[in-house]
C-alpha positions as CSV (number, residue, x, y, z in Angstrom):
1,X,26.0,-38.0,24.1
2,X,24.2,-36.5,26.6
3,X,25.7,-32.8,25.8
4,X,24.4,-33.6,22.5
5,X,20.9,-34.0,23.1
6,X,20.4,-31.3,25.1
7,X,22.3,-29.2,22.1
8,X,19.6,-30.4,19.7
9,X,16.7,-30.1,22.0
10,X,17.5,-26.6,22.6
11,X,18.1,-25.7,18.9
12,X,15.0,-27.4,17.8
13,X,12.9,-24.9,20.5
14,X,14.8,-22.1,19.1
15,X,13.0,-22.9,15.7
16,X,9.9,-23.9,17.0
17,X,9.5,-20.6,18.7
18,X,10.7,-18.7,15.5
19,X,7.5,-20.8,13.5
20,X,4.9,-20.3,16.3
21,X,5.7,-16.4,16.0
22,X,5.9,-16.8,11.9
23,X,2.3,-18.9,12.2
24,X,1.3,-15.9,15.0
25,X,1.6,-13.3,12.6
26,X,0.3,-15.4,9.4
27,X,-3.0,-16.0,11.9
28,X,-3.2,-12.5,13.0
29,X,-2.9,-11.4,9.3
30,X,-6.3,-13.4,8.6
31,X,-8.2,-12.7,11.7
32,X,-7.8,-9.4,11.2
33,X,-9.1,-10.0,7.3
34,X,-11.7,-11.9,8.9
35,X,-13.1,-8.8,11.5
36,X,-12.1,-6.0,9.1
37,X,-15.6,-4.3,9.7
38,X,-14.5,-4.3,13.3
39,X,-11.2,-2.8,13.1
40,X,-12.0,0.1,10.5
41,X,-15.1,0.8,13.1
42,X,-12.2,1.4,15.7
43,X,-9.9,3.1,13.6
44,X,-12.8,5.6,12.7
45,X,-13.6,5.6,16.3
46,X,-9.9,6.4,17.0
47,X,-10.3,9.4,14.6
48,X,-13.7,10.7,16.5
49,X,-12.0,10.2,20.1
50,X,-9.9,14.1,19.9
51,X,-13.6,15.4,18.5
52,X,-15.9,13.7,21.0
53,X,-13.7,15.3,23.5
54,X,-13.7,18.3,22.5
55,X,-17.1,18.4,22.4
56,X,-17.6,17.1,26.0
57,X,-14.8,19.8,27.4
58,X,-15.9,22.9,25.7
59,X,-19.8,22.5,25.1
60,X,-20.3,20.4,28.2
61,X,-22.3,17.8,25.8
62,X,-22.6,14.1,27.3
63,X,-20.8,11.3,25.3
64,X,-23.9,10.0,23.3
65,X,-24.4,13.3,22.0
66,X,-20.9,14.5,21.2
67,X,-20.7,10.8,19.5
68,X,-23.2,11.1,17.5
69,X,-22.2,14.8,16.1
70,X,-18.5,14.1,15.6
71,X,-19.1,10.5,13.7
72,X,-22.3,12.8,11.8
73,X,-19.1,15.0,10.4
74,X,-16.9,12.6,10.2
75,X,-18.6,10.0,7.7
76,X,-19.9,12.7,6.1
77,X,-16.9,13.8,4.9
78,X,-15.4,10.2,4.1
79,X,-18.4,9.5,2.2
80,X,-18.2,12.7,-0.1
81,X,-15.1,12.3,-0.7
82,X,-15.1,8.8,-1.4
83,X,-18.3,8.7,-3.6
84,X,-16.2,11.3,-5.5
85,X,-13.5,9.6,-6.1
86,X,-15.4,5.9,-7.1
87,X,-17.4,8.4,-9.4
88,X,-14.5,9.1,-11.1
89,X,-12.6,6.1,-10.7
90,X,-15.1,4.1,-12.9
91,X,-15.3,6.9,-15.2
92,X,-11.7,6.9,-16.2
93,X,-11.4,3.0,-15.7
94,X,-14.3,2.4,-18.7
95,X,-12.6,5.1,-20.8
96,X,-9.6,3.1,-20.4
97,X,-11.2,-0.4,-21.2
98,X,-12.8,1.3,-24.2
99,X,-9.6,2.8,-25.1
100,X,-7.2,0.0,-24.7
101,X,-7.7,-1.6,-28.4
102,X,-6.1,1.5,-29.5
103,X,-3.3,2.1,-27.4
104,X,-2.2,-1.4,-28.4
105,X,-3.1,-1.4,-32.0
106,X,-0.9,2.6,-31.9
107,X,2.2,0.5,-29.7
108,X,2.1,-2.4,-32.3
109,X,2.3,0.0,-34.9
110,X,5.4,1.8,-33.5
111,X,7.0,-1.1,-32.7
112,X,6.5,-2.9,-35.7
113,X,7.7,1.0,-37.4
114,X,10.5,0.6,-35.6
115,X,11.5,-2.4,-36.5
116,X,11.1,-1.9,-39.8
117,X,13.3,0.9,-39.7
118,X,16.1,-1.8,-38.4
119,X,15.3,-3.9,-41.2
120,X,15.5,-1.7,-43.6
121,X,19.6,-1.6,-43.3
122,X,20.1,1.0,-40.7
123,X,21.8,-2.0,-38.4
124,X,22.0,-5.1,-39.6
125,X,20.5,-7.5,-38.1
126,X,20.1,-11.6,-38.9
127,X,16.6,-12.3,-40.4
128,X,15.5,-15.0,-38.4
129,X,16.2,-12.4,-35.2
130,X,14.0,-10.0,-36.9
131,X,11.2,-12.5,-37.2
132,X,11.3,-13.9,-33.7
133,X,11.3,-10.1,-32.5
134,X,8.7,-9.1,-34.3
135,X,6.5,-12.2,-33.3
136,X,7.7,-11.8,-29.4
137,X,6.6,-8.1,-29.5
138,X,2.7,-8.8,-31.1
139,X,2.9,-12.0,-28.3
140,X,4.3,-9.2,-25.1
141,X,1.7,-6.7,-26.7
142,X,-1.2,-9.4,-26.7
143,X,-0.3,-10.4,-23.1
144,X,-0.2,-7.0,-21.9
145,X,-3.9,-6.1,-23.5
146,X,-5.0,-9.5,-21.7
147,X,-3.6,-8.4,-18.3
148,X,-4.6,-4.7,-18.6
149,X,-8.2,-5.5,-19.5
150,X,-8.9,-8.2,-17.0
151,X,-7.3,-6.2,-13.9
152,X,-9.7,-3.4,-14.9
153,X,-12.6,-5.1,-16.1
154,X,-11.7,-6.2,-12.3
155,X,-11.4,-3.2,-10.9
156,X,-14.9,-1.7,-12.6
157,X,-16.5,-4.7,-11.0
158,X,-15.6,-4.7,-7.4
159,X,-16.2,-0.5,-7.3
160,X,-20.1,-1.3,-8.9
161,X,-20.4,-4.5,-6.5
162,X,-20.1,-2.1,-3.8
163,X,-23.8,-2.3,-3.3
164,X,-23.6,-5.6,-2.1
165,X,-21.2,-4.4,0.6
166,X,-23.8,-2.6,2.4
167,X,-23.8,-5.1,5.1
168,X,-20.6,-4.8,5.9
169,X,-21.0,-1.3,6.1
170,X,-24.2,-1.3,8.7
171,X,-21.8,-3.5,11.0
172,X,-19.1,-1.4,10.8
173,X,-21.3,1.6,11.4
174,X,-23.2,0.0,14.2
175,X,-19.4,-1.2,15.9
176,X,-18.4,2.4,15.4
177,X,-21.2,3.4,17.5
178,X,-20.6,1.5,19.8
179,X,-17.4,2.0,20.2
180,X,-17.5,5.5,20.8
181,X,-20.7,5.3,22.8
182,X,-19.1,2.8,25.8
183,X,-15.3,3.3,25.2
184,X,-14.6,3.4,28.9
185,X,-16.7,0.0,29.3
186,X,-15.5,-1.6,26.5
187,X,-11.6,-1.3,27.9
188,X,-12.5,-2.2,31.3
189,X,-14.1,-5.4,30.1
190,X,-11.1,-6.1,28.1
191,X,-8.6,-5.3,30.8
192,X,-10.9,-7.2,33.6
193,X,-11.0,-10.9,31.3
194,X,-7.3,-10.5,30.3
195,X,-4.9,-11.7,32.7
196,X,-2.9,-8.9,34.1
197,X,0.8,-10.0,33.0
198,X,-0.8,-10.2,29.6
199,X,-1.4,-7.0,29.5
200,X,2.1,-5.9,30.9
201,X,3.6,-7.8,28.3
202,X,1.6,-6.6,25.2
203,X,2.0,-2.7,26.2
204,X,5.8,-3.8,26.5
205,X,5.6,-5.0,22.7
206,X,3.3,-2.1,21.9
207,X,5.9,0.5,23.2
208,X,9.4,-1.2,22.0
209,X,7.8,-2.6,18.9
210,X,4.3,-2.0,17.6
211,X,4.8,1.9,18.1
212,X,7.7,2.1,15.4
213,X,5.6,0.1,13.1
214,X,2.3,2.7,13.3
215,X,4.4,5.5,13.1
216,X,6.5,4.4,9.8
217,X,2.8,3.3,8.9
218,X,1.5,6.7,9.2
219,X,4.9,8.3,7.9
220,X,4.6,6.8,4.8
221,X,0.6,6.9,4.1
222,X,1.2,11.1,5.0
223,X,3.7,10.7,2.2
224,X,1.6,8.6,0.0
225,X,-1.2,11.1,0.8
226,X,1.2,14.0,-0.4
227,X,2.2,12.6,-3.3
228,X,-1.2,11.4,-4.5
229,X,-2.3,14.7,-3.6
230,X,0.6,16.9,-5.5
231,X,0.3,15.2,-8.8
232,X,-3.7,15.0,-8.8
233,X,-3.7,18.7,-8.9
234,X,-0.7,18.8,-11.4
235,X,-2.4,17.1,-13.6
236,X,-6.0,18.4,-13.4
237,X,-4.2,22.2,-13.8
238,X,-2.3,20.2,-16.3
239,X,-5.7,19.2,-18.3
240,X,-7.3,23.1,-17.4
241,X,-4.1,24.6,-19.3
242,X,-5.8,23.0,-22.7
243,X,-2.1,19.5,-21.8
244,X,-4.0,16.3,-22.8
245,X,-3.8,14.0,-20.2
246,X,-6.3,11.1,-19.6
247,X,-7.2,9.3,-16.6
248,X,-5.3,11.7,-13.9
249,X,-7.0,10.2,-11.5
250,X,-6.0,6.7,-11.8
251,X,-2.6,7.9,-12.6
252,X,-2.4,9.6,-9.2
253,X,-3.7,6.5,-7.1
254,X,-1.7,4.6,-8.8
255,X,1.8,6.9,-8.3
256,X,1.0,7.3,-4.8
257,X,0.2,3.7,-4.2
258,X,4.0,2.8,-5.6
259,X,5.5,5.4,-3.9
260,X,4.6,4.1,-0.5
261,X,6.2,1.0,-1.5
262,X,9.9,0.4,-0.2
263,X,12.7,0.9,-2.4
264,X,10.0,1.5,-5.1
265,X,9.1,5.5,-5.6
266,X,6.9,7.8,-7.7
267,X,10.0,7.9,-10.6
268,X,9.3,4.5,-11.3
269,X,6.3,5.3,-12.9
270,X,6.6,8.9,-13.6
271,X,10.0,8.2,-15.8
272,X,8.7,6.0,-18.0
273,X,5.7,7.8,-18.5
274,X,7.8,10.8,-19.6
275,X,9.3,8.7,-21.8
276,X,6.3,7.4,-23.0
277,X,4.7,10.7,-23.9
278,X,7.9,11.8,-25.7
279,X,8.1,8.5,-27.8
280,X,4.2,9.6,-29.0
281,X,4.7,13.1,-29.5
282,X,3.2,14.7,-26.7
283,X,5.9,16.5,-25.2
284,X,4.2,19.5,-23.0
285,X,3.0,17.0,-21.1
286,X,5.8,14.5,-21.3
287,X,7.8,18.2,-19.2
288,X,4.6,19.0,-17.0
289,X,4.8,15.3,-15.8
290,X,8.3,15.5,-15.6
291,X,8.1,18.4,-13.6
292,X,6.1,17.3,-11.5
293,X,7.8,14.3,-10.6
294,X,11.0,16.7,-10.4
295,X,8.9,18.7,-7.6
296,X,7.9,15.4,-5.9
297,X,11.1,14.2,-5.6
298,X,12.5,17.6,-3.8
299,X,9.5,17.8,-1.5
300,X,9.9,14.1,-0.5
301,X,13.6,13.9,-0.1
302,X,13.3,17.1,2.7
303,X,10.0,15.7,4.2
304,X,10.8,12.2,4.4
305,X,14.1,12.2,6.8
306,X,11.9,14.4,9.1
307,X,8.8,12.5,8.8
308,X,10.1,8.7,8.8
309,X,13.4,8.9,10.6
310,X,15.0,6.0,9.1
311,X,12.5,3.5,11.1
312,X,12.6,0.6,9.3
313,X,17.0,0.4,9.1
314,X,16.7,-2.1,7.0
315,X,19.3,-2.9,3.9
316,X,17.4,-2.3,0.9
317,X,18.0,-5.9,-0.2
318,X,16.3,-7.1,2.3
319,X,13.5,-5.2,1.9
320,X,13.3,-6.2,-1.1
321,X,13.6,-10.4,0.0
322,X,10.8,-9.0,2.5
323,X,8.2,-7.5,0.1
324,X,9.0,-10.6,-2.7
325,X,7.7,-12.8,0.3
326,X,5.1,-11.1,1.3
327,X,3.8,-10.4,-2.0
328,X,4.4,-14.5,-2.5
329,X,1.5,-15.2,0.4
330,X,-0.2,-12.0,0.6
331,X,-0.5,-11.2,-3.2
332,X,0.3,-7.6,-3.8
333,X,-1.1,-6.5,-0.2
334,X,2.3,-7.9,0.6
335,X,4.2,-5.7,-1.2
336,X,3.9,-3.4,1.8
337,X,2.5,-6.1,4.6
338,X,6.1,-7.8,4.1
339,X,8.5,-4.8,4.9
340,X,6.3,-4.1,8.2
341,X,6.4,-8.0,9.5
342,X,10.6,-7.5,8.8
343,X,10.4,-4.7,11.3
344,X,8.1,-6.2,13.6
345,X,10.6,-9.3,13.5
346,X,13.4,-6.9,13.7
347,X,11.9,-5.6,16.9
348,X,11.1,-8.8,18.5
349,X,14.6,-10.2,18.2
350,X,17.2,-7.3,18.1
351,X,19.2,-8.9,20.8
352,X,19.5,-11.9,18.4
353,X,19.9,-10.5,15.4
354,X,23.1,-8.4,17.0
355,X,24.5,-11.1,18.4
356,X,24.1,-13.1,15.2
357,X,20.9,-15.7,14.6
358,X,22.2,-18.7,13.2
359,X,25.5,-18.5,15.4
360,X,23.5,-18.3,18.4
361,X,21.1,-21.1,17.4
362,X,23.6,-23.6,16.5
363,X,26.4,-22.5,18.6
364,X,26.8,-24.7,22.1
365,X,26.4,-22.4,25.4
């Protein structure tokens, strides 16, 4: 009876340590929603660091000074290029919400063409089928229109509510500041009010765990970065050489946005695209696009062994369990938030995981 207890007892700590780390992360996840200002101010400081050196080593400036010039350049050039690409973010976005009665009323048409087509004896097909078809497709269409002009009628108003953001923007200006003006001070304080073991064990986790995540992290936003990069100029050149295509753009952030994601990759949405703009006709740029996603797919498949290494090991089904999950809690943030906690979790307990979770749980010692 007594072998028993203790069994459960230590199985039921097991699983209270796995939920305090789950709730850990969950926690850490909103406090750092919470203090965002805070930790883009020290990722930008982060960015200035190399620069501010430089600055001290070869011009013999003092820190204030070679602060204040390398954060001058810096959000300088964020700030061009970002009011550059809102400007034309919004641009394409109302053209597409002006434009979106027609793209449905010309994809109802086709469809409905199509159909017609099939009715018309070329397969046969039971009547009743035809009409629930026809009525699902004007329903999918409706519900598509719905979605597509709410999520950018959303997306027009948080890029013109960015006024209203300003005050986030003075903190994080201010924390950048100081940041880069007291570095030194600011770690000493940290390191004098946090107990020393503490700080052994976190730069443990940092090395064997944290450090893979930051540089799969930075693998895949330099590939993300690439892509979005590559098929913004395609398409502009695309657009110059007299090929119609709108919103390039949008269609850029939003291929290099799925490409990042696991599993997921710029083909997903280049494919049918290509399809797309054969089905209406448009077929030099239904090959430009399909070029290009041709090109992409070269570059990233001798890049990305190089530049990620196979980090994340992970099966692809469960990175796909993972990014369901996180995209369950975190909304689509999650898509990508998920696959990163797996590897953090992966980290944390590798010596469990390869001797088996639940068999060492519920397995007596």
């Amino acid at each position: 009876m007594e072998e028993k207890k203790d069994y459960y007892l230590k199985m039921a700590s097991k699983f209270l340590l796995f939920a305090i780390i789950l709730i850990g992360i969950y926690a850490l996840y909103k406090t750092a929603i919470f203090y965002m200002p805070f930790i883009i101010a020290l990722i930008i400081a982060s960015i200035a660091e190399p620069l501010i050196k430089l600055f001290m080593k070869k011009l013999k400036w003092k820190r204030k000074l070679s602060s204040i010039v390398a954060l001058v350049l810096i959000v300088s050039i964020i700030i061009i290029l970002i009011s550059i690409l809102v400007s034309n973010i919004i641009t394409e976005s109302i053209k597409l919400v002006e434009n979106l009665n027609v793209y449905i009323t010309d994809a109802y048409n086709f469809g409905m063409d199509f159909l017609s087509d099939i009715q018309e004896g070329r397969i046969e097909i039971p009547e009743e089928v035809m009409q629930i078809a026809e009525k699902s497709y004007g329903g999918l269409l409706e519900g598509v229109k719905t979605f597509l002009g709410t999520f950018f009628t959303g997306v027009i108003n948080t890029i013109t509510a960015i006024p209203s953001w300003f005050t986030y923007g003075f903190i994080t200006i201010l924390a950048v500041i100081f940041i880069c003006f007291d570095r030194d001070y600011i770690i000493q304080t940290c390191k004098k009010h946090i107990p020393s073991k503490w700080l052994d064990t976190l730069k443990t986790y940092l090395k064997t765990t944290f450090s893979v995540v930051v540089n799969y992290i930075k693998a895949e936003a330099k590939l993300s970065g690439i892509c979005f990069i590559l098929v913004l100029i395609g398409l502009t050149l695309m657009d110059l050489c007299g090929i119609q295509i709108e919103y390039p753009i949008i269609m850029a952030i939003f291929i290099g946005f799925v490409d990042i994601l696991p599993i997921f990759g710029a083909g997903t949405v280049m494919i049918p695209w290509v399809a797309y703009l054969v089905l209406v006709g448009n077929i030099p740029a239904a090959i430009g696009v399909g070029i290009l996603w041709i090109l992409w797919a070269i570059i990233k498949n001798l890049v990305e062994p190089k530049m990620i290494s196979h980090q994340m090991g992970l099966h692809p089904i469960f990175t796909l369990i993972a990014m369901y999950t996180g995209f369950k809690i975190f909304g689509v943030l999650g898509l990508m938030i998920g696959p990163i906690i797996l590897i953090v979790l992966k980290e944390i307990f590798a010596e469990l995981i390869s001797k088996g979770v639940f068999k060492t749980i519920f397995e007596q010692e």
